[in-house]
N, CA, C and O atoms as a GROMACS GRO file, in nm:
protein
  356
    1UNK      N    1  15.125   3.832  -0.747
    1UNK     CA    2  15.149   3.891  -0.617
    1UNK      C    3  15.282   3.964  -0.620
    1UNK      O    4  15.378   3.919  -0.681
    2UNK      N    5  15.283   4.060  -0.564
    2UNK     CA    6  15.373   4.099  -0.541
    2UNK      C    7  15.488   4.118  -0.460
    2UNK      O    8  15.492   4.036  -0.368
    3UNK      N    9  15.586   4.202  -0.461
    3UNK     CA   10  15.702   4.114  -0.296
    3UNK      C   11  15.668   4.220  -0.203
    3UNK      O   12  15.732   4.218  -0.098
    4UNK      N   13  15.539   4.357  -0.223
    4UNK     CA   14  15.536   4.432  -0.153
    4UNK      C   15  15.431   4.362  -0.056
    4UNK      O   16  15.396   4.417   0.049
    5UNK      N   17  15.377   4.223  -0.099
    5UNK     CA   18  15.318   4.226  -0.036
    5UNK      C   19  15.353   4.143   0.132
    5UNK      O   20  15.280   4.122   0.228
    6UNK      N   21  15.471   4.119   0.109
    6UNK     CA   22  15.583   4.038   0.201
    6UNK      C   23  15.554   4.160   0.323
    6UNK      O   24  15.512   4.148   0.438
    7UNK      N   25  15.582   4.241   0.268
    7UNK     CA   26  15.654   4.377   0.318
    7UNK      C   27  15.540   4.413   0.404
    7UNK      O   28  15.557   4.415   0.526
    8UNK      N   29  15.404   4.448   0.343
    8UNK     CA   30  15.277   4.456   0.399
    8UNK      C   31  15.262   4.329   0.511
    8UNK      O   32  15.234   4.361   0.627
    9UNK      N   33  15.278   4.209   0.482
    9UNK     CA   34  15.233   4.130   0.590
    9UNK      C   35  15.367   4.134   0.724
    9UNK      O   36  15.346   4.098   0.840
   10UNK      N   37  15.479   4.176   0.680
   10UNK     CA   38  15.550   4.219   0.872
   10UNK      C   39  15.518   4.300   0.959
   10UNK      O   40  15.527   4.290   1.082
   11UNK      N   41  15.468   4.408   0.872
   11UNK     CA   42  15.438   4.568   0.913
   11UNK      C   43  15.335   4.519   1.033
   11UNK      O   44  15.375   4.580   1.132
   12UNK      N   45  15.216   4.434   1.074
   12UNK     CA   46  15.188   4.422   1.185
   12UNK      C   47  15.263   4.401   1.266
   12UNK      O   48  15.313   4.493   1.330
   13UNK      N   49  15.301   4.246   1.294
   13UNK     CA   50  15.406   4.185   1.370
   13UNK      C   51  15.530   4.294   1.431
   13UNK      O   52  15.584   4.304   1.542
   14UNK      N   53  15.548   4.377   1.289
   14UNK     CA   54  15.659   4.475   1.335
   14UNK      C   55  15.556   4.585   1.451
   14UNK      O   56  15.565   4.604   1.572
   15UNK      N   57  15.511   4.611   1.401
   15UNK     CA   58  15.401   4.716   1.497
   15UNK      C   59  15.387   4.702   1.598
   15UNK      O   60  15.413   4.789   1.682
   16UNK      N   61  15.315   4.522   1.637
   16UNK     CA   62  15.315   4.530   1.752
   16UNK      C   63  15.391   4.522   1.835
   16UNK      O   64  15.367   4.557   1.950
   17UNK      N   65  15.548   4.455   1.780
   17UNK     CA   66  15.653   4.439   1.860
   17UNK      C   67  15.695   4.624   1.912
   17UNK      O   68  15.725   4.640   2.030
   18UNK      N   69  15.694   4.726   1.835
   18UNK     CA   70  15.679   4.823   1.888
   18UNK      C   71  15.587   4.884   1.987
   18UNK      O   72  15.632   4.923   2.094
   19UNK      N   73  15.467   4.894   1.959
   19UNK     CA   74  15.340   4.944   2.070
   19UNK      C   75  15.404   4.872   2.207
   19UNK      O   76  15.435   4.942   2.303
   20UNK      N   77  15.423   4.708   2.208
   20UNK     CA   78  15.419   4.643   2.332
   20UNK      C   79  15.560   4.685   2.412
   20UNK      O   80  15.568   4.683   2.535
   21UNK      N   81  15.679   4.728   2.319
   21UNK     CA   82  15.789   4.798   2.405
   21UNK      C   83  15.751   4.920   2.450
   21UNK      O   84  15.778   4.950   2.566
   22UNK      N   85  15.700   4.987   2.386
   22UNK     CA   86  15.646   5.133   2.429
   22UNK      C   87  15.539   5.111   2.529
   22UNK      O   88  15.528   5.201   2.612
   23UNK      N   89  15.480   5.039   2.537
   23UNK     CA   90  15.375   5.016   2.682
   23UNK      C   91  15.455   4.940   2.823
   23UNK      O   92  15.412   4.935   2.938
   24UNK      N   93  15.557   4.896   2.780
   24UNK     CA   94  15.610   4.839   2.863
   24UNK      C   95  15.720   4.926   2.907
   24UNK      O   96  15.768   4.900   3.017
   25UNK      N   97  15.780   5.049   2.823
   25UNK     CA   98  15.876   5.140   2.881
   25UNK      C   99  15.740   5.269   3.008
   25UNK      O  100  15.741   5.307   3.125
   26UNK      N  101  15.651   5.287   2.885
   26UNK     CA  102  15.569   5.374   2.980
   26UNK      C  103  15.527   5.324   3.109
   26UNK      O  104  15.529   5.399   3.206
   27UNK      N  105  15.494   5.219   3.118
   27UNK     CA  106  15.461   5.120   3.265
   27UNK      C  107  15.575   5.150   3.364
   27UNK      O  108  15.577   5.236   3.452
   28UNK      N  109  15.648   5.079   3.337
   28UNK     CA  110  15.790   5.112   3.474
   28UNK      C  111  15.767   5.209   3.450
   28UNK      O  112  15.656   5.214   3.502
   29UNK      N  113  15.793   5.370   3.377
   29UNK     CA  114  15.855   5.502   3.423
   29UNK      C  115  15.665   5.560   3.481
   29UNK      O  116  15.657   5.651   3.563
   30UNK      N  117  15.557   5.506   3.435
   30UNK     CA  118  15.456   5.525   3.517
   30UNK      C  119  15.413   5.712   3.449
   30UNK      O  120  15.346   5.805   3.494
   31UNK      N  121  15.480   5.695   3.345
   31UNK     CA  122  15.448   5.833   3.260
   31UNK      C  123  15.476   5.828   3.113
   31UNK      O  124  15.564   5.763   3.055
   32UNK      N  125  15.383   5.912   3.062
   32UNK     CA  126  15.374   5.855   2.911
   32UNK      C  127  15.428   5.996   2.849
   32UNK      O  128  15.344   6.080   2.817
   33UNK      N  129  15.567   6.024   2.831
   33UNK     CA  130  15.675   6.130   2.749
   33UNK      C  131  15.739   6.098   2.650
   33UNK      O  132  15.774   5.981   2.667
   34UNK      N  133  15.762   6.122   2.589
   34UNK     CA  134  15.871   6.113   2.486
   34UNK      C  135  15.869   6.002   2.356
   34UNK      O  136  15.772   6.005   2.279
   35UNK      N  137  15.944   5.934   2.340
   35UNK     CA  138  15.940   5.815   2.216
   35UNK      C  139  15.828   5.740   2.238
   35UNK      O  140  15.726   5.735   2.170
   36UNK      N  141  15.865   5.659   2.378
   36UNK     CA  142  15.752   5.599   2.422
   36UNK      C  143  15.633   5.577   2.354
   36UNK      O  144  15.589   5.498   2.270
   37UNK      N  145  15.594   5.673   2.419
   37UNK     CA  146  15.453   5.690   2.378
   37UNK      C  147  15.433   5.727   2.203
   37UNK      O  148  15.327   5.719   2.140
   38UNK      N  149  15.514   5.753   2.170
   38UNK     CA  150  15.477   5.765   2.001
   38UNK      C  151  15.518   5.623   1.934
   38UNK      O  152  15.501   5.574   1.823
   39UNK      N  153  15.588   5.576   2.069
   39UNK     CA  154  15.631   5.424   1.970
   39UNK      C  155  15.494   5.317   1.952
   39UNK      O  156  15.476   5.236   1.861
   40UNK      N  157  15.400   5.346   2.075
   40UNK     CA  158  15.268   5.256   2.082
   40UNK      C  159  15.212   5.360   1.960
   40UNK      O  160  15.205   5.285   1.862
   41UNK      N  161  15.186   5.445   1.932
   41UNK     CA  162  15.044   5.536   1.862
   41UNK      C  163  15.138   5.450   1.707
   41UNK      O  164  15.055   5.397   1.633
   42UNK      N  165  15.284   5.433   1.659
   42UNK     CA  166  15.321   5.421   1.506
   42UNK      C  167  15.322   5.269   1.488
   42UNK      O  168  15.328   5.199   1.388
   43UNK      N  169  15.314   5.241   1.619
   43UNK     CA  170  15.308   5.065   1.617
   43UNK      C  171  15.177   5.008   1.585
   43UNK      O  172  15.156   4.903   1.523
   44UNK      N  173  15.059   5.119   1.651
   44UNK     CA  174  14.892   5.063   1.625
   44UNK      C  175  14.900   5.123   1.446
   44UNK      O  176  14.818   5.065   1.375
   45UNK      N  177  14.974   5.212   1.383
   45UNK     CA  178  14.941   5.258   1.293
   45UNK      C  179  14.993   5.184   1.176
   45UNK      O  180  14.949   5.193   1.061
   46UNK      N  181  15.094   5.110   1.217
   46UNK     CA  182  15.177   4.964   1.140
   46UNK      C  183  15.095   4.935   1.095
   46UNK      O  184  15.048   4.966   0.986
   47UNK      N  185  15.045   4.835   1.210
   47UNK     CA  186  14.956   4.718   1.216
   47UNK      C  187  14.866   4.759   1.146
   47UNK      O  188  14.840   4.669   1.066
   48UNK      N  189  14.769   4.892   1.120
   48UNK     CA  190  14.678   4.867   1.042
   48UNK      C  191  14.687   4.909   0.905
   48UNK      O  192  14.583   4.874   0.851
   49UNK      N  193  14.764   4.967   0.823
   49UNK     CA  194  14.866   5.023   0.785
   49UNK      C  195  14.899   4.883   0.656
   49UNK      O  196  14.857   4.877   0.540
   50UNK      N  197  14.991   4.782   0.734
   50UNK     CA  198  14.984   4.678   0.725
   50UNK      C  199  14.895   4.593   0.651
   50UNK      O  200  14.898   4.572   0.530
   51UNK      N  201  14.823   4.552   0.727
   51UNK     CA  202  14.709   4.499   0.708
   51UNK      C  203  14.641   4.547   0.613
   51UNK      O  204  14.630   4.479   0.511
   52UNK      N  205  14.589   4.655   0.620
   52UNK     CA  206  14.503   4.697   0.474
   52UNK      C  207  14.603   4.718   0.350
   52UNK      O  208  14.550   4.694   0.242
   53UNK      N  209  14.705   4.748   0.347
   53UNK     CA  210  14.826   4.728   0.224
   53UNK      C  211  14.810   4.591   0.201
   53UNK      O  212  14.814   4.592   0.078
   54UNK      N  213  14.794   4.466   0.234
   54UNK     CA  214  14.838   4.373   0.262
   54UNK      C  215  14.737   4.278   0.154
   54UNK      O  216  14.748   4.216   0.048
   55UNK      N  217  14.618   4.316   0.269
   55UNK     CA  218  14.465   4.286   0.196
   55UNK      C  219  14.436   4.331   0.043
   55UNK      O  220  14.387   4.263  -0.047
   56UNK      N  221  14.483   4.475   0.037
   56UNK     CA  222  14.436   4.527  -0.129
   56UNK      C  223  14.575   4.504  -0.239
   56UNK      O  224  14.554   4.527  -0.358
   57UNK      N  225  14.714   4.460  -0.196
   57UNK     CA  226  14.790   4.428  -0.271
   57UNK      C  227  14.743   4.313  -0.320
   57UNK      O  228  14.720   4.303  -0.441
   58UNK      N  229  14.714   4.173  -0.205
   58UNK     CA  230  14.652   4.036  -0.272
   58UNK      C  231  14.542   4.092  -0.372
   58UNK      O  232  14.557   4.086  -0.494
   59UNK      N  233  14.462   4.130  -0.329
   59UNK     CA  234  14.319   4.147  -0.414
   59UNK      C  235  14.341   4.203  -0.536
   59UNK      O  236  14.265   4.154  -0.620
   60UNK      N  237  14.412   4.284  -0.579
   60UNK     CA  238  14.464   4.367  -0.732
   60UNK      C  239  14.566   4.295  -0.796
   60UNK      O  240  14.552   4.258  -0.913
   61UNK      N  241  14.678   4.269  -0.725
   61UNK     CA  242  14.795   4.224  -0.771
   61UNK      C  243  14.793   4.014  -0.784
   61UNK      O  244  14.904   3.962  -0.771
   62UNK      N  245  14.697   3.939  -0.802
   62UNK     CA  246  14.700   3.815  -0.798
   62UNK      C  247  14.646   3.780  -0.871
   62UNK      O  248  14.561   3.855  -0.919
   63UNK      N  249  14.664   3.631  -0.930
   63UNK     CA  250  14.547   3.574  -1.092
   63UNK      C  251  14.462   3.525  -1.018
   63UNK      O  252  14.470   3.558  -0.899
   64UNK      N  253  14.388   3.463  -1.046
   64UNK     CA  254  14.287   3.426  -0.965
   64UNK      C  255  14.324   3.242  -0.967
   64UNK      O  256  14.275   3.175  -0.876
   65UNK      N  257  14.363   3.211  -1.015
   65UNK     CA  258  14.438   3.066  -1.001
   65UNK      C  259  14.556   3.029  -0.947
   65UNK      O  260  14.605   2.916  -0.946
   66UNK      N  261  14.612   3.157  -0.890
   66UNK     CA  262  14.648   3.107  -0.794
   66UNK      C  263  14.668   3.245  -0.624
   66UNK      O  264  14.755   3.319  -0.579
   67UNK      N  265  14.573   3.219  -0.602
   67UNK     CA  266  14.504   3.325  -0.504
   67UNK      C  267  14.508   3.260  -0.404
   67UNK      O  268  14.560   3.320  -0.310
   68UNK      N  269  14.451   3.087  -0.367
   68UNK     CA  270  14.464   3.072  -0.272
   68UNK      C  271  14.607   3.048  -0.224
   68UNK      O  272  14.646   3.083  -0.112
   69UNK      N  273  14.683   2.987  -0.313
   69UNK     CA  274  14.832   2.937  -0.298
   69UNK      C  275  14.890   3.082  -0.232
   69UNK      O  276  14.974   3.065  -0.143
   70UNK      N  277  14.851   3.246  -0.270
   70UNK     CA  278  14.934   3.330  -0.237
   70UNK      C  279  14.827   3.395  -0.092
   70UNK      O  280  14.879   3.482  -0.022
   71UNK      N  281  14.731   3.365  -0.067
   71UNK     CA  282  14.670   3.397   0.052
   71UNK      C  283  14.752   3.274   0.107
   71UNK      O  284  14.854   3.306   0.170
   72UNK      N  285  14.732   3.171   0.096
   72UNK     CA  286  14.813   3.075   0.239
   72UNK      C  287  14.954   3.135   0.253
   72UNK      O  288  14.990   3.136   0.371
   73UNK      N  289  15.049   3.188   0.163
   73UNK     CA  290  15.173   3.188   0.208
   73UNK      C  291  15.183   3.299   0.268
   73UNK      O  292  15.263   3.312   0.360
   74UNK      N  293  15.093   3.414   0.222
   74UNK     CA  294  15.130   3.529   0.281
   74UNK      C  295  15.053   3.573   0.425
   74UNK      O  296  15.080   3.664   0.504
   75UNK      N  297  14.942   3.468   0.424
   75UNK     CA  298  14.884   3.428   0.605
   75UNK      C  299  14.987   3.372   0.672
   75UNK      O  300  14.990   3.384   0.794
   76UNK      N  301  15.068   3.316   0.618
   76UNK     CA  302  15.176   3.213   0.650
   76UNK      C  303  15.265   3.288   0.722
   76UNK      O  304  15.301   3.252   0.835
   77UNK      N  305  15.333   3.456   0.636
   77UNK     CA  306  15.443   3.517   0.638
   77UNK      C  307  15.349   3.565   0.791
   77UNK      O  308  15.369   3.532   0.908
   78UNK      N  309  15.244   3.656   0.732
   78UNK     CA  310  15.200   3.709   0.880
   78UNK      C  311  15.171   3.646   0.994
   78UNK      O  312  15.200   3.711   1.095
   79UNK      N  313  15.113   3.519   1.015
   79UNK     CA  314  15.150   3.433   1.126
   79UNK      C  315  15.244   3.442   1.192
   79UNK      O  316  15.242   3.486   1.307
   80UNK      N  317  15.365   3.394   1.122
   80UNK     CA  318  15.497   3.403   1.165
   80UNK      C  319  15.555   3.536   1.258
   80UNK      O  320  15.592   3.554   1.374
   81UNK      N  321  15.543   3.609   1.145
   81UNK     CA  322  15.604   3.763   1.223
   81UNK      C  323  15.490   3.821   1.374
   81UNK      O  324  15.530   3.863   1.483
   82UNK      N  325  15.357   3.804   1.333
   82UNK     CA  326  15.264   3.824   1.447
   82UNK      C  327  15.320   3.720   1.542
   82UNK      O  328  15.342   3.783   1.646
   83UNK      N  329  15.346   3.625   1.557
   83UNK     CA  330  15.366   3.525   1.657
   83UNK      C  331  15.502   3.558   1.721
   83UNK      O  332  15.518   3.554   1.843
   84UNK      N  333  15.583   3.587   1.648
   84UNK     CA  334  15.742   3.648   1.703
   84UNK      C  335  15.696   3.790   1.790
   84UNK      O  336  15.763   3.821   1.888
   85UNK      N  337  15.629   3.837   1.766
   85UNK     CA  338  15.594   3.994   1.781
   85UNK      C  339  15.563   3.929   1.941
   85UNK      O  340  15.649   3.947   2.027
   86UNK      N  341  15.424   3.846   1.977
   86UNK     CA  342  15.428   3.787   2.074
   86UNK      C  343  15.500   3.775   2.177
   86UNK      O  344  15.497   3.832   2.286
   87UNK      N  345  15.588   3.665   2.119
   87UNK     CA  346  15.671   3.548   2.198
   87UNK      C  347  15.775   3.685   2.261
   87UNK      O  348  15.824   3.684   2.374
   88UNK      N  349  15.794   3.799   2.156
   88UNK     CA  350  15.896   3.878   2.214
   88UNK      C  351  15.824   3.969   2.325
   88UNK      O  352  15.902   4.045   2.382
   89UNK      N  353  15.720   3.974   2.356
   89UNK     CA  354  15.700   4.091   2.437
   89UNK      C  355  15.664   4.061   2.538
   89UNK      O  356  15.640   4.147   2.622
   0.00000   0.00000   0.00000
């Protein structure tokens, strides 16, 4: 495994913590201009972004003996950061 694949599993968590500020700046101003709104469209594009980096780094880059050990930790990493992404918004 690799450490990009660290990197791949925040990129949601990071995402959504973006999209959900950018929906929440566009809400109060009740108009969708400027950063804003590009911060939700690069935040959905993280997340998937993310995720599929994430998925095909494990799948190429792992032995197969120890695959599950690096799927639990790196479900582990993304848990974490998805759940912060949460708790923050």
């Amino acid at each position: 495994m690799s450490k990009l694949a660290y990197i791949f599993a925040a990129m949601p968590g990071f995402g959504l913590m973006l999209s959900s500020w950018g929906k929440e700046i566009v809400y109060e101003k009740e108009m969708c201009i400027g950063f804003p709104c590009y911060a939700i469209l690069i935040g959905y594009i993280l997340v998937f972004v993310g995720a599929a980096g994430w998925i095909l780094d494990i799948k190429f880059n792992t032995e197969s003996d120890e695959y599950r050990k690096t799927v639990a930790l790196s479900f582990l990493v993304f848990f974490v950061v998805g759940l912060l992404a949460v708790v923050s918004s």
